[in-house]
Structures are given as structure tokens and as C-alpha cells.
C-alpha positions in Angstrom: 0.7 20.0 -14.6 1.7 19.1 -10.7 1.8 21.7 -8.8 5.1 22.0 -6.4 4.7 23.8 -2.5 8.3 24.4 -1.4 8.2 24.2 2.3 10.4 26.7 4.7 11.6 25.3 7.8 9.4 27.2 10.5 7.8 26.1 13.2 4.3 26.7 14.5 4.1 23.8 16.7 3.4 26.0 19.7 2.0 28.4 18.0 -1.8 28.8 18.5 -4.2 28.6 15.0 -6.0 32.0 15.9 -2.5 33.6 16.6 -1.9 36.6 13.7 1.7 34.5 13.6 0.5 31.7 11.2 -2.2 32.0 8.2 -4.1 28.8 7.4 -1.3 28.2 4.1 1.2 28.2 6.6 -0.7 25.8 9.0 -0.9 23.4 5.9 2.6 23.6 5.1 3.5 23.1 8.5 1.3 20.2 9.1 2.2 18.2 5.9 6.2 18.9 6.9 5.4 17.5 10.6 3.6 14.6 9.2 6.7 13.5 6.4 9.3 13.7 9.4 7.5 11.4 12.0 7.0 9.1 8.6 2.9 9.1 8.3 1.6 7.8 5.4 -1.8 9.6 5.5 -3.3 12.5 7.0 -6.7 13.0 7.8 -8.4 16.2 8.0 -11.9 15.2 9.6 -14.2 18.4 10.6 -16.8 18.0 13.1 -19.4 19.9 14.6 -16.8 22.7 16.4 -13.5 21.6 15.3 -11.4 20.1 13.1 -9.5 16.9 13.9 -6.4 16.4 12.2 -5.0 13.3 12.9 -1.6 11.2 11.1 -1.7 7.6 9.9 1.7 6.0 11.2 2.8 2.2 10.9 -1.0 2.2 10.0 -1.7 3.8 13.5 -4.0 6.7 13.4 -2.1 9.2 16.0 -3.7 12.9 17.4 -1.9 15.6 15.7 -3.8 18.8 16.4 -7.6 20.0 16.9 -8.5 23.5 15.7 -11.5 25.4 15.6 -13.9 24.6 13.0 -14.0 27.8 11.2 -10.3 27.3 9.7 -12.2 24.3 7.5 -12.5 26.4 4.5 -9.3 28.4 4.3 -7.8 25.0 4.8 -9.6 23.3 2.1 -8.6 26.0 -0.1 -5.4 25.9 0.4 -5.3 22.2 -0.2 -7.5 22.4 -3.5 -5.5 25.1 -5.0 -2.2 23.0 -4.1 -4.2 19.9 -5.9 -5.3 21.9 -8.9 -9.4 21.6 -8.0 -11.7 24.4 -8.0 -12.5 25.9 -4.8 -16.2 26.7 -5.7 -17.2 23.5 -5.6 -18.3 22.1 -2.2 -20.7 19.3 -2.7 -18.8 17.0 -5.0 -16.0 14.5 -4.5 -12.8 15.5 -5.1 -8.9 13.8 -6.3 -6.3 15.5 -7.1 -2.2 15.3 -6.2 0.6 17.8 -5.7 4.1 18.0 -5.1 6.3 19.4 -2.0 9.6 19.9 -2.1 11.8 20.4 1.2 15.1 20.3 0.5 16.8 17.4 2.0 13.3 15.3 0.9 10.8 15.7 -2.3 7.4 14.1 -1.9 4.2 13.7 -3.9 1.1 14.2 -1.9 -2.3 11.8 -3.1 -5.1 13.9 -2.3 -8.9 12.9 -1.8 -11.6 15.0 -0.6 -15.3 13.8 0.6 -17.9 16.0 1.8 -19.8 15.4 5.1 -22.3 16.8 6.8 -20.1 18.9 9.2 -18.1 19.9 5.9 -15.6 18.7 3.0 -13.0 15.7 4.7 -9.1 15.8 3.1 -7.1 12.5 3.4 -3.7 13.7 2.2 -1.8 10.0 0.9 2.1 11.0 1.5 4.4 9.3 -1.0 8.2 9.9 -0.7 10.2 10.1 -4.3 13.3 8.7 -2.3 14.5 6.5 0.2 12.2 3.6 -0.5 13.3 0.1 -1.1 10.5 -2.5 -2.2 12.9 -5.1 -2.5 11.4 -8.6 -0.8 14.0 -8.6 2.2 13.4 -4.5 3.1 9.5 -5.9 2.9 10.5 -8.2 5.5 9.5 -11.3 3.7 11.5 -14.7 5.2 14.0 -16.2 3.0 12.5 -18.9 2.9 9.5 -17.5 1.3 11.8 -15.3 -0.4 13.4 -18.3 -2.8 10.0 -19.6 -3.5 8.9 -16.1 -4.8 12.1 -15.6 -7.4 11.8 -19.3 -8.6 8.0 -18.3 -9.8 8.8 -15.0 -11.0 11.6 -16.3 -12.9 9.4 -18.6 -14.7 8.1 -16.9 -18.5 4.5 -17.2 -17.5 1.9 -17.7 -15.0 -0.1 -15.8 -12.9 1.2 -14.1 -9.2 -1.6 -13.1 -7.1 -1.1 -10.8 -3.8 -4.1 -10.8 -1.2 -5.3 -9.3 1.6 -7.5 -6.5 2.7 -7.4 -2.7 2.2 -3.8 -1.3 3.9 -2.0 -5.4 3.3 0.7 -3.5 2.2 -0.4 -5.1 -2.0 1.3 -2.3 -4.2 4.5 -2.4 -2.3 4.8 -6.2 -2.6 3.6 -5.7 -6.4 6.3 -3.5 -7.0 8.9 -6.1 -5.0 7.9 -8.6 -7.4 8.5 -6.6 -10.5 12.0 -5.3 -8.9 13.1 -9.1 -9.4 12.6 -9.0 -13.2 15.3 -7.5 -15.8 13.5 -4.6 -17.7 16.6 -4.0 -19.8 16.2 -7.5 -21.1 12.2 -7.7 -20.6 9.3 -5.5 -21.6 7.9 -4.6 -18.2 4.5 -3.1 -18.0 2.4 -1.9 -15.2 -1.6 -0.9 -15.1 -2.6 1.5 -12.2 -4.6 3.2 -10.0 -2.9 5.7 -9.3 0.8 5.3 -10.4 2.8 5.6 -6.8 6.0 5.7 -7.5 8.3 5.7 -10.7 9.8 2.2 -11.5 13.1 2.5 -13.2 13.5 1.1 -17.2 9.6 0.1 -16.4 6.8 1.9 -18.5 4.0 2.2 -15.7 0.1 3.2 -17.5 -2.2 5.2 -15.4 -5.9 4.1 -15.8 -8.0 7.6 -16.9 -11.3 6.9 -16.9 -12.8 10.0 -18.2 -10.5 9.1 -21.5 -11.6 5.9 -21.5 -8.6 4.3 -20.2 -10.0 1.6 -18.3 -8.7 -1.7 -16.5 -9.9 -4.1 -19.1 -8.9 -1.8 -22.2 -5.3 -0.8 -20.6 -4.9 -4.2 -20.4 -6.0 -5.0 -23.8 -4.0 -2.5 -25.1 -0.8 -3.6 -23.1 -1.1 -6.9 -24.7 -0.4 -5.4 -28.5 2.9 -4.0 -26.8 4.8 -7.3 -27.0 5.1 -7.9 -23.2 6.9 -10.0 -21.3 5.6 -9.2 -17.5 2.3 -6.9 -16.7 1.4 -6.1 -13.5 -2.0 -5.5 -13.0 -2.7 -2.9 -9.9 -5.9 -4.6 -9.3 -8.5 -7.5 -10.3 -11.7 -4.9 -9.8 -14.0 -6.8 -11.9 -14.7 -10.3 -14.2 -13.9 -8.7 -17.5 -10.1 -7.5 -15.6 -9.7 -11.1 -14.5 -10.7 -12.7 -17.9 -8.2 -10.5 -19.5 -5.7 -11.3 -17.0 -6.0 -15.1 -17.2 -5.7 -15.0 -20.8 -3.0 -13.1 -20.5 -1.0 -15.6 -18.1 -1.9 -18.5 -20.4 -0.4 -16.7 -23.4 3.2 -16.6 -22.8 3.3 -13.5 -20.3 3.7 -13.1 -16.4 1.0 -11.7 -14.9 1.0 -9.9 -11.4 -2.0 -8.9 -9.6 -4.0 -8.2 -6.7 -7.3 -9.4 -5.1 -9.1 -8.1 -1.9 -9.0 -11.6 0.2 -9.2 -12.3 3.5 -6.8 -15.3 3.4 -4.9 -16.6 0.7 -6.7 -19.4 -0.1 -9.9 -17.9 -0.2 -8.7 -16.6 -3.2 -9.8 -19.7 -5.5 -13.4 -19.4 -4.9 -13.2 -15.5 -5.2 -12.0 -16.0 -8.6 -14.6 -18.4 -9.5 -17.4 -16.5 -8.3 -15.6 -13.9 -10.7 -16.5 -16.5 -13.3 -13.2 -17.8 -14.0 -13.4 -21.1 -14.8 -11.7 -23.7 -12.5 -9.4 -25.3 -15.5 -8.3 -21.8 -16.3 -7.4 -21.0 -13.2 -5.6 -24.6 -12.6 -3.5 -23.9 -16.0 -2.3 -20.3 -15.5 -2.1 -19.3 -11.1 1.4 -20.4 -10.2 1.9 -18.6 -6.8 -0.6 -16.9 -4.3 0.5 -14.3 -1.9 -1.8 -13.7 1.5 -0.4 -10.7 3.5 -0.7 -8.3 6.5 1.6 -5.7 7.9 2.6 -5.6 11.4 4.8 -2.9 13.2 8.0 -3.3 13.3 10.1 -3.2 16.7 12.2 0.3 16.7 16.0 -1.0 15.9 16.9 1.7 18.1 15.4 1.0 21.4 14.4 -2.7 20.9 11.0 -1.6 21.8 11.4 -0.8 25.0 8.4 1.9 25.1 9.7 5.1 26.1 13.4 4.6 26.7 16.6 4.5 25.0 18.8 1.7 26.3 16.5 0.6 28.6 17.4 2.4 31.9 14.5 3.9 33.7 14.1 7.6 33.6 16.0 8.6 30.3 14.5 10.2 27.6 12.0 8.7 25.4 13.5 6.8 22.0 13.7 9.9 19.3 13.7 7.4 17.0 10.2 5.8 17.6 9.2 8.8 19.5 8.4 6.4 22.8 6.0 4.5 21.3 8.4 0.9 20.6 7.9 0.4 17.1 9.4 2.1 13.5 8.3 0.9 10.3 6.2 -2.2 9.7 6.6 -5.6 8.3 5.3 -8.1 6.0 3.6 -11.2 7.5 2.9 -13.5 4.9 1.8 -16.9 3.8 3.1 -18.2 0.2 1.2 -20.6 -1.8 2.9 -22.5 -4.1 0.3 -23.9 -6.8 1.8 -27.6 -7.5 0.4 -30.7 -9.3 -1.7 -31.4 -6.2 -3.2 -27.9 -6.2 -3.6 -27.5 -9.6 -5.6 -31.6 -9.5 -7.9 -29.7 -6.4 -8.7 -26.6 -8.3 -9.9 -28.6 -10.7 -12.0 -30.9 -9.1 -13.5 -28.4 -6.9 -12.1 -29.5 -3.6 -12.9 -27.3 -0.9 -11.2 -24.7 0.9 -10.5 -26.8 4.1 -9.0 -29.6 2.6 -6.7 -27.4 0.0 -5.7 -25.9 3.7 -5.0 -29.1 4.9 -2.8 -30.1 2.3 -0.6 -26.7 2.4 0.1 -27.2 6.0 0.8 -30.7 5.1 3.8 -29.6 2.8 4.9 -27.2 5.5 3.4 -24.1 4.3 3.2 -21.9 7.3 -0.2 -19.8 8.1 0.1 -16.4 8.4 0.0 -16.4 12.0 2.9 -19.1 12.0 4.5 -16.4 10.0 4.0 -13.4 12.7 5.0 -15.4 15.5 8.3 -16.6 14.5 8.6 -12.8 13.4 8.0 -12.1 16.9 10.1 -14.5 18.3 13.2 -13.1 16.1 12.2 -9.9 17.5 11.1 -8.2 14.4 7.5 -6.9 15.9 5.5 -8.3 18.8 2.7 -11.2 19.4 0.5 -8.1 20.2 0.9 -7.1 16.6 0.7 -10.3 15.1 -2.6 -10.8 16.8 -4.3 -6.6 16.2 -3.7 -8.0 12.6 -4.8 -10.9 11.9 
């Protein structure tokens, strides 16, 4: 069972770590509560040699929160391991484990992973809000465009949808977009992950569980003895995942996944070197997805870095705290696998000229993508280029 922290609105923001004011379970609660409000996604917990560095992940920015003295490290790793449900005798292993805090006006689960190191045990705390997020594909900041091309192939009975990109692409969230356009109340829905994130409504979501066995490949097996009609697949880890997958696509069902890419084309010969086989691939992929997330302007200050309207010497934006953006934003590039795709995948044609041929038919890149995002406005050519 989930263990809940219910959070009491005090602040020890000037309040010193050694002062007899605040206890380290205070600091904790304090910290995570700061961290929700400014709308980090992460926080990192990273001791060194005679302090601790706590630091928050915002619009995938890793900001200074505090730096404390370094012998706070275990009272604060106990307090986060008995919030988590782990043993606090044990120092040396890896740790995961997840929690719940409850505040009121918000409710949030809290992802927790701990690592030790060789100045002592490092907590990233994942934050994950139960409300007030939308996943559909215009919050996501997808263009309509690419937005039409999207629910044509999802609307199709089968096929395979991949989403690419590296580590933080912003994959799950589009995942999630994707299955928001089907109908569960007319469609079996089924998802596979690693963790679960967030509760999809009328959608029955499988957590893999590896110490019961519970695996990619035989979750996914086991999925397709439920009479699906769409599965979404948190990630292609390994060949035996992707053989099921395919399979899966080519036998009546919609299949959504994910693969670590750099682009979105380089995600043919990644699944070949999986040892998919190129006919295979040409008869089930029906749409890739290549993605980054940028920072989004602030909507409240336009971005003008430290002011609210613009005039010199008013306050900094409250909204973006000064800093010019709030939220990020998909950038994407969306593949369409046609008869002309399909005819290269299958005769091995390589990467450049399948590139050539997508820009022929007016695919845009993913750059093309982030600078007519920053032209509208929506984030900045700074962004676009930090990354991509």
C-alpha cells in the first residue's frame, strides 16, 4: 500500500537547516511542496563531499534550490525511504519506491529512485500531479497539421505508431495523447508499463513486475489473449518486445510504442538491427513520431525575462518567476509510412535518400518544426537550437 504525507502549509524558506525550528521531515515536506508549486518535474537530492545539493528539474531545466550541510544526508534519506516504503538499514543497494502527498488544493504521486555514491545514497524524487494534466495532441503543442495526419493513422484498426527520441522527448506523454484519441467505451484499450504514470480513464493500464515475472514480452503476450483492440507498449526494450509487437500490429491490433532514436528516421535501421525483418516492418509501421520538447514562452509576460508588461523596472513575471518561459512544447517531425516508404523499407534504401524523399513530400524536419514554433512565438530559436 502507498503511503500518503499530508503537507501543512509552513514555510521554512528562510529558515536556516541547523535552526531547532525545522526537523529534517519537515525540510522534506517543505522542499517537495516548493518544488510542485514552481511546477518541477524532478528533484535531485545529490550529496557531496560537505553538503548536500538539492536542486529542481523545471521545463527540463535543472535550477538551484538549496545547499545544506552534509550531515542532514541520512535523516533525509530516511525520511524519504520511510515515505517510499524501503528499509532504512540498507545503504549500499539501489532503491525504487513511490509515495503519495496530499495538499489540499493538489494531490500528487511522488516516483522515487535512490543510487548510492561514494559521498552517500542520491534521491531523484519524479513528481507526478493526479490533476490538471491534459495530454491531448493540441495541449502537447503538436501543429494541426501534424495533428490530422496523427488521428487519420490512429483511426485506422491496425498498424504500428512509433514515438522517438532520446531520454526526457517528452515519449509517455505523447503515448498517452495518442491513446486519448481512441474510444475505450467502444474499444478494448490496453497499456504495458514501466511504471504506470498516470490513470487513463475506461483504459486498463498493466504494470510490468519483474520480480513476479511480469515482463515486457510476457505482458504483452498475455495482453494479446485479452481480445484487444489498441495496446500501447511503454517501451521497445529488447528484440523479443519488438517481435511481439510487430506481430501484434500485423494481427488486427494498433500498436503504440516507443524507441530511444535520435531522429525519426533512424528508427528503420534501429529496428532492423533489433532483427526485425524489413518486410515485416514494411507491412505493419504506419506512422513514425521523432520528438523533442522545448520551453515554452510564459503567456503571461511574452518572455520578456524579468518583467511583466514589459516596462523596465517592475517586478519580475510571478508567473515564470523572471526567467521567460512556462511549460514546454512538442517539436516534432511526423512520418507518414506510404507506398513509397513501405517499397524503400523493403529494398533497403538508405537513410539519406528515405530523407530525401520525406522532405520531398513536404514533411518538415524537426528543426523546420521549432522554428515556425518560434516564429508564432510559442518558444524561442535559442530553444529550438539547446535541443536539437
Amino acid at each position: 500500500m502507498m503511503s500518503v504525507l499530508i503537507i501543512k502549509r509552513t514555510s521554512y524558506m528562510n529558515t536556516s537547516i541547523n535552526s531547532p525550528d525545522i526537523s529534517p521531515p519537515a525540510f522534506v515536506d517543505e522542499m517537495i511542496d516548493s518544488s510542485y508549486r514552481i511546477g518541477a518535474s524532478d528533484i535531485h537530492i545529490d550529496p557531496r563531499k560537505d553538503t548536500i545539493l538539492i536542486r529542481f528539474r523545471v521545463d527540463g531545466v535543472l535550477e538551484r534550490y538549496r545547499e545544506i550541510p552534509a550531515v542532514m544526508l541520512p535523516e533525509l534519506v530516511a525520511r524519504v525511504k520511510v515515505l517510499a516504503g524501503l528499509r532504512t538499514d540498507v545503504h549500499m543497494t539501489p532503491h525504487d519506491g513511490r509515495f503519495c502527498i496530499e495538499r489540499g488544493e493538489y494531490s500528487c504521486d511522488v516516483r522515487v529512485s535512490i543510487l548510492p555514491t561514494q559521498f552517500g545514497e542520491n534521491i531523484v524524487l519524479r513528481l507526478l500531479p493526479k490533476a490538471g494534466r491534459n495530454d491531448s495532441l493540441e495541449a502537447l503543442g503538436f501543429s494541426h497539421e501534424h495533428i490530422a495526419l496523427i488521428r487519420e493513422v490512429v483511426a485506422r484498426p491496425q498498424g504500428m505508431i512509433l514515438v522517438t527520441g532520446p531520454t526526457g522527448a517528452g515519449k509517455t506523454s505523447t503515448q498517452y495523447g495518442l491513446v486519448s484519441e481512441t474510444d475505450p467505451t467502444s474499444q478494448v484499450v490496453i497499456t504495458l508499463e514501466d511504471p504506470i504514470e498516470y490513470a487513463l480513464s475506461d483504459v486498463r493500464q498493466v504494470a510490468i513486475r519483474e520480480k513476479y515475472s511480469l515482463t515486457f514480452p510476457t505482458g504483452l503476450r498475455s495482453i494479446l489473449r485479452q481480445d484487444p483492440d489498441v495496446i500501447m507498449v511503454g517501451e521497445m526494450r529488447d528484440t523479443e518486445t519488438a517481435r511481439i509487437a510487430v506481430n501484434a500490429a500485423l494481427t488486427g491490433h494498433l500498436l503504440i510504442s516507443t524507441l530511444h532514436t535520435n531522429t525519426a528516421l533512424d528508427t528503420i535501421p534501429r529496428l532492423i538491427d533489433m532483427g526485425i525483418e524489413p518486410y515485416l516492418i514494411a507491412s505493419t509501421l504506419t506512422l513514425i513520431i521523432g520528438q523533442r520538447l522545448a520551453r515554452r514562452v510564459c503567456d503571461r509576460c511574452g518572455g520578456r525575462v524579468g518583467e511583466v508588461g514589459g516596462s523596465a523596472g517592475q517586478k519580475a513575471c510571478e508567473a515564470c518567476l523572471g526567467k521567460g518561459y512556462r511549460g514546454r512544447i512538442i517539436i516534432s517531425e511526423v512520418i507518414p509510412i506510404d507506398e513509397k516508404m513501405r517499397s524503400y523499407i523493403l529494398r533497403k534504401i538508405s537513410r539519406d535518400d528515405m530523407e530525401k524523399y520525406v522532405r520531398s513530400i513536404g514533411v518538415p524536419s524537426l528543426r523546420d518544426d521549432g522554428f515556425v514554433k518560434a516564429d508564432r512565438g510559442l518558444t524561442t530559436v535559442e530553444e529550438v537550437l539547446r535541443v536539437i
